[in-house]
Structures are given as structure tokens and as C-alpha cells.
C-alpha positions in Angstrom: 33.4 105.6 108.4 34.0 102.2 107.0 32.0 99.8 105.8 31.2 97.2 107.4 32.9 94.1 105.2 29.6 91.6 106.0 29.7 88.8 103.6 26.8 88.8 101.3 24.9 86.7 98.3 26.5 83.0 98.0 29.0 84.1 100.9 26.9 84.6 103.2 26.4 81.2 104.6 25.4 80.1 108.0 28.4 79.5 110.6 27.2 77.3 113.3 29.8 75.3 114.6 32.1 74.6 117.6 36.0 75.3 118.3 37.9 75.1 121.1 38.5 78.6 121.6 36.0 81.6 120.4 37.4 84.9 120.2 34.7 87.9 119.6 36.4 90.6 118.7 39.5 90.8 116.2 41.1 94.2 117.1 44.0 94.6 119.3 43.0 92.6 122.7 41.7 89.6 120.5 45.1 89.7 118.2 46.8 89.9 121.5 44.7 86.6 122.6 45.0 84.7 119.3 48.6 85.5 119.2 49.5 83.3 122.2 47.5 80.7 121.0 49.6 80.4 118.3 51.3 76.8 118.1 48.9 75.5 120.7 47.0 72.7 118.9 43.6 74.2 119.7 40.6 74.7 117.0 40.3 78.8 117.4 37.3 80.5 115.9 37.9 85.2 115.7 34.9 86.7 115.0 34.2 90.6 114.2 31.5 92.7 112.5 34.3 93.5 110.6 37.6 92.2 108.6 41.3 92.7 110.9 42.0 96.2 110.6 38.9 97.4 109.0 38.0 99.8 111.5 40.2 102.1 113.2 38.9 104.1 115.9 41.4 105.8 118.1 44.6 107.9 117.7 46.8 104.7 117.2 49.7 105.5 119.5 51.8 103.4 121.6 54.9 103.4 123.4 57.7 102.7 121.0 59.1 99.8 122.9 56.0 98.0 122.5 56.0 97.7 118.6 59.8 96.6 119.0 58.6 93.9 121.9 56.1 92.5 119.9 58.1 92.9 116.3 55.7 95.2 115.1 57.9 97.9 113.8 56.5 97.3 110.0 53.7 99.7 111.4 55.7 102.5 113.1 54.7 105.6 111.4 56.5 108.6 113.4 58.0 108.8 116.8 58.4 111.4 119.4 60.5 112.0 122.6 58.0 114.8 123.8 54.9 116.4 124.1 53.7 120.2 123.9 51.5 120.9 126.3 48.9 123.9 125.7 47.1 125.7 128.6 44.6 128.9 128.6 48.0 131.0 130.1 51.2 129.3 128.7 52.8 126.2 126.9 55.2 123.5 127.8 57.3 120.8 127.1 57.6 117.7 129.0 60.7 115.5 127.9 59.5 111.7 127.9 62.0 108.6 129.5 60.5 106.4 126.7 59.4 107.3 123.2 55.9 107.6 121.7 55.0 106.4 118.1 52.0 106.7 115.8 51.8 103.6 114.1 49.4 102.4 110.7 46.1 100.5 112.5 45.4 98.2 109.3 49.0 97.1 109.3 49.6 96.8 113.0 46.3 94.3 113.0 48.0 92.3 109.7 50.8 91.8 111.3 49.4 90.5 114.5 47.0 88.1 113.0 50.1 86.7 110.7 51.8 86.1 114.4 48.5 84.4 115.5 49.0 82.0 112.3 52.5 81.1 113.1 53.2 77.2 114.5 55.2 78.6 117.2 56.0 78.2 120.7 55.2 81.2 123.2 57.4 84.1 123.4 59.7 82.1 120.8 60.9 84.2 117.2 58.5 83.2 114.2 60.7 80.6 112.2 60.5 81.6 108.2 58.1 79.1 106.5 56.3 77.8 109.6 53.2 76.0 109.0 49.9 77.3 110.1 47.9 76.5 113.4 44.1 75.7 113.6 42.9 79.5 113.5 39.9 80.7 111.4 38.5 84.6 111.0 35.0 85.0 109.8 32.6 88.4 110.0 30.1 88.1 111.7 28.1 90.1 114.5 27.8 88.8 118.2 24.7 89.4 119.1 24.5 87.9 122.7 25.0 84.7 124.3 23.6 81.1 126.2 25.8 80.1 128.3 29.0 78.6 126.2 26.7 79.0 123.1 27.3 82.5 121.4 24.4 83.9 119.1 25.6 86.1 115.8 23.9 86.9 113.0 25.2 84.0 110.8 24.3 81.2 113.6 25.2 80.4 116.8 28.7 79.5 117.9 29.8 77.4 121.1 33.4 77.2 122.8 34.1 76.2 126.5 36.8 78.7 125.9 34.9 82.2 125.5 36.7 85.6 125.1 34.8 89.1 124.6 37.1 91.5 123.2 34.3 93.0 121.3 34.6 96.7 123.3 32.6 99.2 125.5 29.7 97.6 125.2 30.3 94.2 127.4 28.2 92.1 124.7 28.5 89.1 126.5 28.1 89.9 129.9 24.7 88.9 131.5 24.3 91.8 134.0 21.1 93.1 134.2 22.0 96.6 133.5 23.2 97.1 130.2 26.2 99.7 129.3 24.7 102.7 128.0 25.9 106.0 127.2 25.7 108.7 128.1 24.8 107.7 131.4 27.2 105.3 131.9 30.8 105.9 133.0 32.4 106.3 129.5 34.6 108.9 128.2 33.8 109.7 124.5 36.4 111.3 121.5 36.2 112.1 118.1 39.2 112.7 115.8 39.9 114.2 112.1 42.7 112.6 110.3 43.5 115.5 107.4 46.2 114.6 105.1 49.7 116.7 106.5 52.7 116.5 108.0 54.2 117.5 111.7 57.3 117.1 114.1 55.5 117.5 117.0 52.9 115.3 119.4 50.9 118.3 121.1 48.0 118.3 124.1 45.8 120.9 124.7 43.9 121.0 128.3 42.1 124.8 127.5 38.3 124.3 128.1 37.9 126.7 124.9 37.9 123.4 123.4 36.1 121.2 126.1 35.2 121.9 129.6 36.7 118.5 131.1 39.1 116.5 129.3 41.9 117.6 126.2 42.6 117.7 123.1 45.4 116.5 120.7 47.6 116.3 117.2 49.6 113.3 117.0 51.4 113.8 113.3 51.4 110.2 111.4 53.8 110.6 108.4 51.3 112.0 106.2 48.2 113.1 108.1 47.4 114.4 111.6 45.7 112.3 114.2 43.4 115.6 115.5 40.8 115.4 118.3 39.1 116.2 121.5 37.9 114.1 124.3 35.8 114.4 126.8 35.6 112.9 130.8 32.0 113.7 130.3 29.8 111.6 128.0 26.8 114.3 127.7 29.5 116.9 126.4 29.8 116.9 122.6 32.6 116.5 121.0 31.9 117.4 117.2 32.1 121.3 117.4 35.2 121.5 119.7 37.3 119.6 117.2 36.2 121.4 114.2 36.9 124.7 116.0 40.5 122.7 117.0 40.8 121.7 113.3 40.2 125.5 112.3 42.7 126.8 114.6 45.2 124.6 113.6 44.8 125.8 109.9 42.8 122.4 108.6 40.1 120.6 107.0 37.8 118.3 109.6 38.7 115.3 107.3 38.1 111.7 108.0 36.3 111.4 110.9 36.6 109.0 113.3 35.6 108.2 116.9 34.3 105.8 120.2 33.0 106.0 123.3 36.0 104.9 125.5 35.6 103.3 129.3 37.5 105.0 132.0 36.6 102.4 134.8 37.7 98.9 134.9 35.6 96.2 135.3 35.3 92.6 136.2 37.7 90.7 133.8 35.4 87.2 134.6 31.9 86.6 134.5 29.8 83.4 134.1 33.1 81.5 132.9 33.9 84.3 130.2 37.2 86.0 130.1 36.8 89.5 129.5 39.6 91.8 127.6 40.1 95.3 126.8 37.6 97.7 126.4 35.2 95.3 127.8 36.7 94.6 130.9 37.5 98.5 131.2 41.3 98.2 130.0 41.6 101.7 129.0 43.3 104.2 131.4 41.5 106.7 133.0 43.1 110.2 132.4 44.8 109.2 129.2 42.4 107.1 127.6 45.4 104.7 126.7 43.7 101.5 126.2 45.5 100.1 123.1 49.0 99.2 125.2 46.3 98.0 128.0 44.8 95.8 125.2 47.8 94.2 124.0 49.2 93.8 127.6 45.7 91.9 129.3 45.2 89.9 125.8 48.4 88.4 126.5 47.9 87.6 129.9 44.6 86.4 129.0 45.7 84.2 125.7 48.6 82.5 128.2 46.0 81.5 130.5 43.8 79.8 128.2 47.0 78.3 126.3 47.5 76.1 129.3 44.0 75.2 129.6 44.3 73.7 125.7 47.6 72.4 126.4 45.8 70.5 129.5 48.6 72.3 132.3 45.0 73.9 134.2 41.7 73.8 134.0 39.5 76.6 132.7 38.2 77.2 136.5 41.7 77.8 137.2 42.6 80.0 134.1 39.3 82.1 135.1 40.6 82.8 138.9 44.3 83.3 137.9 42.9 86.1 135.1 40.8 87.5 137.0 43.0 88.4 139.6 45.8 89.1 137.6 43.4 91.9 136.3 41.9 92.9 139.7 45.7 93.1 141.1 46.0 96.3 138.1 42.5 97.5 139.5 44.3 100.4 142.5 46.2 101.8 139.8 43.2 102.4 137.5 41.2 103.9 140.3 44.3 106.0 140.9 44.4 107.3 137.8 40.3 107.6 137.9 40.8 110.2 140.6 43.0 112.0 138.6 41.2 112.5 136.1 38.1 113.9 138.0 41.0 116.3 139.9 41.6 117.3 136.1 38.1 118.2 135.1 37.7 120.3 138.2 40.6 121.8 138.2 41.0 123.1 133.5 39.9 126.4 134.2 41.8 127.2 136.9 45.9 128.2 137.3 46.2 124.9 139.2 46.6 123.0 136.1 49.6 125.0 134.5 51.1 124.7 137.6 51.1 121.3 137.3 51.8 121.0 133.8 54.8 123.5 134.8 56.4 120.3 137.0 56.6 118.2 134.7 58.5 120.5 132.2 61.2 119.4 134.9 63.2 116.4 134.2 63.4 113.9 137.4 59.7 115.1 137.7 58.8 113.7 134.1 61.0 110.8 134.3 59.7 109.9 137.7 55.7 110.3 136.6 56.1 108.6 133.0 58.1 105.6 134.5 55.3 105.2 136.8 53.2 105.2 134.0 54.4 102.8 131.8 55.0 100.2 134.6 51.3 100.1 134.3 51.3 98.1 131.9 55.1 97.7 130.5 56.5 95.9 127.5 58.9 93.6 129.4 55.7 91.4 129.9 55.4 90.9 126.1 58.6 88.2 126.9 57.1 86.9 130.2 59.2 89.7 132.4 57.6 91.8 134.8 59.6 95.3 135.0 59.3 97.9 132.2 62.4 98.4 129.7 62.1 102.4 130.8 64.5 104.3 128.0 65.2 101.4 125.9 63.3 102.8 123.2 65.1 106.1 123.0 68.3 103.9 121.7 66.7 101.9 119.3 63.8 103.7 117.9 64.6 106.6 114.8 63.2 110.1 115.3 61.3 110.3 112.5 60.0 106.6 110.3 
């Protein structure tokens, strides 16, 4: 695991001030945030226990046509057109309508905070030389929070503009009943990343490996992405992917690994916008929650770049959010109840058989579509329906 990047000695020095807009949380919801602030005119403050692309902590896979609507292709590591799908009694293929890449965390995050810099207006290309706008990145660990006033372990911060993209753990929310695992409704994986090389993405659903959930091997260029999750949080996931490791001929190197939310939750509280992880943007079944990320950052940022801009007021921006999140909230649940139909179902026939439809093409064009209109990258450029295929003509087999 990392280490965390505090600054210490004659760096460490207290950071009390105020800004017009305080992001916690500098992975990919608060780069999606920053980055439509970008141009805007307001003071932004990003804070994170640790530096931008410090700490990676999932699988780091995205649908290709994401990275090429947010000109993030600089991080593409590998890209696939399908998935092998392992059961207990046979394997699969399932042919995807859209492409899947791996892509490098640490260069992904650089590349979004360098958008976030940019003097530009929204959705507009990033003009070569362009000045820098009023946004500042410091470490620093949020702690909790005072109404607009935010505590960290440098000093306290305040903002009438307050984002939490900080994770799982809701920091700033002021509900009595803290998130907790493992009795609270999270998911939890755990990864290896040993150096090697693959051609193909592969899923395992075989409770050899874990009673309810799957496992994985997403090849990145030059190491594999291996893991196992689980739907339960009392069910470890250490052993299973060593044994997954071993089978698969390699060394448990590099781990990694998060307890990831599988129910979505109020995206405003107490005049806070809430984004990502923390407001339950990871889908259930899948665990995808970096596209999720990117896509309710964005909505979020927009919203609070008209409050700055002075086109609405924050009361506004907080309603308009917040239902903008609650109108995605069916298809989460949707996908909740899949997943518990999943981990009922492993050890049973019932899942090859479904597995077995998808191997069929209108099936798998018809579910994935579906999928990605979830959340799809047309709304990087203020459009609403999903670009479904594009990424198969424009994105190379292999980066």
C-alpha cells in the first residue's frame, strides 16, 4: 500500500482558510467536479489524505469511449471487445457492443487535474497555453464537519460550496448512524497486480473462489489486474484470491483493495453535495463506480458552476443534483436485485444458463447497451444518449 504523502517538518503548516468551492476528495468524482469548474472564476480548494493519483484502489477499467470523451486516452493501457466468462460447469464468451479498457490510475488522475487547471469554458477543447484558474490541492485529512466549516487535521476549512467525494465512508454526512463495515451494505474486493502480460478480460462466478460475488483478470500492458469480490462484507476475500492467483500460475503481488457500496444514497444532505462512493455511485452487481464517478462529478461540478457564475443559487443547485441523482436511483435498485438473484443463484446451473444467453449476440448487445446508458459518455459533452459502438471504430485492440 502507499504511503500516505502527508506533508511534514516546515511543510506542515496550518491551512485554515476559506474558498469558494471545497472539494474533499481528489480521486475520480472530485477530478470530475474540479474539472467543470475549470474557467469559472471561483477560489477552489481539493483536499485528500493523499497526493492526485497516489492511491489506487480498484481494477481501473472503464468503457473505452469514456477516456476518448473526456481526452483521456494518454492513460489507456489495453482494450478488449470481450469477456470470458468461467462457471463451476463451462466457459463462455460474451461479445461486447462497446469496448472495455484498463487504463494507468496515476496518469488518468494527472491528466484530469491538468483539465481542472485549464482557463476554459465547459465542454470547450483545452486551448494550448491557457492560463490557470483559481484551483489549489493540498493533503490533508477531513476529519468531520460544522456546518459550512470543515475540520482536517491541518485546520479547519469553510466553503458555502461543499463537495464530499472522499468515499464509502460518508465523512461529512451528519447521520447518526455512522457507515460501518461489515454490517453495513458494502461489497468488499481485494486485487493482486503481478507483473505479466494477457489478451484476454476474464470473470469467474465459481463459489470455489467466493460463495456470492466473482472474480477477475483484467490484463494492463504489463501486469494483471487479479481479484475477487464479495456481495457479502463478512466473507473474506484474502484467501480466495491467493488460491485465484495460484491457479492462474502467479505471485499474490501488490495488493490492493476497498470496501465498495452497492446501494445509492442521498446525493444532498445539510447543503452538501455528495459524489461517488459517498453518495453510493458504484453499481450494484458490477461494482462499476469509476464511470459512475466521472459521470455524477460532472453533473455535480455543472451545477455548482452556475452557482459561482451567479445563473442559480446553491438551494437550487442542491435540489436540481439531488434529483438528477435520485432520477438514476430505479436503475441502481434494479441492478441491486440482481445482484442478490446472483448470490443465490452461484452454485446452482441457473447461472450458466444465464451466462449461456449472453454468449448470444442481440442478447449481449441488448443487456450491455442497457448498461452503459446507465451512465453513458455522451453526457461528458452535455448529450443525453450513449455513443453505443463508437468505441469499437476508434479504439486499437491492444495500446
Amino acid at each position: 500500500m502507499p504511503v500516505r504523502a502527508t506533508k511534514r517538518g516546515h511543510e506542515r503548516t496550518r491551512l485554515e482558510r476559506d474558498c469558494d468551492v471545497l472539494i474533499c476528495g481528489a480521486s475520480f468524482a472530485g477530478l470530475a467536479v474540479a474539472r467543470e469548474l475549470a474557467g469559472s472564476g471561483a477560489r477552489v480548494l481539493m483536499i485528500d489524505r493523499y497526493e492526485i493519483g497516489e492511491r489506487q484502489t480498484s481494477a481501473c477499467g472503464i468503457p473505452t469511449d469514456w477516456l476518448h470523451a473526456l481526452d483521456l486516452q494518454g492513460s489507456l493501457l489495453q482494450t478488449f471487445d470481450e469477456i470470458v466468462v468461467h462457471t463451476p460447469f463451462r466457459s463462455g464468451r460474451w461479445s461486447l457492443p462497446w469496448t472495455f479498457s484498463t487504463f494507468d490510475y496515476k496518469e488518468l488522475c494527472a491528466l484530469l487535474f491538468a483539465q481542472a487547471l485549464q482557463a476554459r469554458p465547459r465542454s470547450s477543447p483545452i486551448p494550448s497555453g491557457a492560463a490557470h484558474a483559481a484551483i489549489e490541492f493540498e493533503t490533508a485529512a477531513v476529519t468531520g464537519r460544522d456546518g459550512f466549516v470543515v475540520h482536517t487535521d491541518r485546520g479547519d476549512l469553510s466553503a458555502p460550496l461543499i463537495v464530499d467525494a472522499l468515499g464509502w465512508r460518508r465523512v461529512l454526512s451528519g447521520a447518526a448512524d455512522p457507515i460501518q463495515p461489515p454490517n453495513a451494505r458494502l461489497s468488499r474486493g481485494l486485487e493482486v497486480h503481478p507483473v505479466g502480460s494477457g489478451e484476454e478480460m476474464e470473470l469467474w462466478i465459481d463459489p470455489r473462489y467466493i460463495r456470492s460475488g466473482y472474480s477477475w483478470s483484467f490484463p494492463a500492458r504489463d501486469e494483471l489486474r487479479v481479484g475477487v469480490g464479495s456481495f457479502w462484507p463478512t466473507h473474506h476475500v484474502k484467501d480466495p484470491t491467493v488460491r485465484l492467483a495460484a491457479d492462474l500460475g502467479l505471485p499474490p503481488d501488490g495488493y490492493q483493495g476497498n470496501w465498495i457500496p452497492h446501494q445509492i444514497r442521498p446525493a444532498v444532505e445539510d447543503g452538501v453535495f455528495f459524489v461517488g462512493d459517498s453518495a453510493g455511485h458504484c453499481l450494484p452487481v458490477t461494482a462499476e463506480g469509476i464511470r459512475t464517478a466521472l459521470y455524477f462529478g460532472l453533473a455535480c461540478g455543472r451545477e455548482l458552476r452556475s452557482v459561482v457564475e451567479g445563473r442559480q443559487a446553491r438551494e437550487d443547485a442542491l435540489r436540481h443534483y439531488g434529483r438528477f441523482s435520485d432520477s438514476h436511483a430505479w436503475k441502481f435498485r434494479s441492478l441491486l436485485q440482481v445482484q442478490r438473484l446472483v448470490g443465490q443463484l452461484t452454485p446452482t446451473r441457473a447461472v450458466t444458463a444465464v451466462t449461456r444467453a449472453l454468449e448470444h449476440r442481440r442478447v449481449s448487445d441488448w443487456a450491455f447497451e442497457h448498461y452503459l446508458r446507465i451512465a453513458p459518455p455522451s453526457f461528458v459533452n452535455g448529450g443525453s444518449q450513449p455513443t453505443v459502438g463508437s468505441a469499437r471504430l476508434h479504439a486499437p485492440a491492444t495500446a
